[in-house]
C-alpha positions, 0 to 999 in steps of 0.5 A: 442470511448475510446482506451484501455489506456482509459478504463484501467485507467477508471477501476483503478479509479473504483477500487480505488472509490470501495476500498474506500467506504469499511470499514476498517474491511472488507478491512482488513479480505479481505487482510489478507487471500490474503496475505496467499494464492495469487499469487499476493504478494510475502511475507515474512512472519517474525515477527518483533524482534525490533519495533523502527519506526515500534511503532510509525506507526498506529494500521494498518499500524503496524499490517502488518509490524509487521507480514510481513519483506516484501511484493512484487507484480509484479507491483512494490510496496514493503511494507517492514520494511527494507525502515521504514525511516523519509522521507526527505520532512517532517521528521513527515512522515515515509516510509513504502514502494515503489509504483514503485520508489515512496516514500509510507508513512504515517504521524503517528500515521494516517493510510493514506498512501501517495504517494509522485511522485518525479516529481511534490512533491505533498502529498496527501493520496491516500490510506485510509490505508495500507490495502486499498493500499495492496487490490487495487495492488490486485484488479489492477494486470493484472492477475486479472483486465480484460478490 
């Protein structure tokens, strides 16, 4: 019999597969009315003044960093324009936020967003977009997911 441990992860991974298989259209329309009404993002709501790396992100990416300063959930994730930087292991890449203490980037002007775990220096995308990352912390938060 699977322990909790085990279906939780199986239900993330659903969610992710889930996530995945939706249009960018949909996923968009989706969290932009969460960013506005849950309780699950902390955002703050300010209009960039200056774009500098924010001009080379991709049209998504941009969209939401240009309309949020940050973005916070209770899992750790923050989204912010105040971590927009050259990553160190390729200077191609830009951060656009953390997934607990792991960098989240992307590669310009692409709209993937990689997860870069310091204890392995893997990089791959896991996330189609910011937009699909923002709907899968949504999705995964424990106010909402039940085992």
């Amino acid at each position: 019999m699977a322990g909790r441990g085990d279906r939780l992860e199986d239900a993330i991974a659903d969610v992710h597969l889930q996530v995945a298989s939706l249009d960018f259209d949909q996923v968009r329309q989706r969290v932009g009315v969460l960013l506005s009404t849950s309780e699950v993002f902390e955002c703050v709501a300010v209009p960039a003044e200056s774009y500098g790396l924010l001009s080379r992100l991709g049209p998504l990416a941009q969209d939401v960093l240009s309309k949020y300063e940050s973005i916070r959930t209770s899992q750790g994730v923050i989204v912010s324009r105040s971590l927009l930087r050259t990553v160190t292991w390729n200077p191609d890449f830009i951060q656009i936020g953390l997934d607990g203490e792991e960098v989240a980037a992307v590669l310009p002007p692409f709209e993937p967003v990689y997860i870069d775990p310091p204890e392995t220096g893997k990089r791959e995308p896991v996330f189609a977009s910011i937009y699909h990352w923002l709907l899968v912390e949504y999705l995964t938060d424990p106010r909402i997911m039940v085992v």
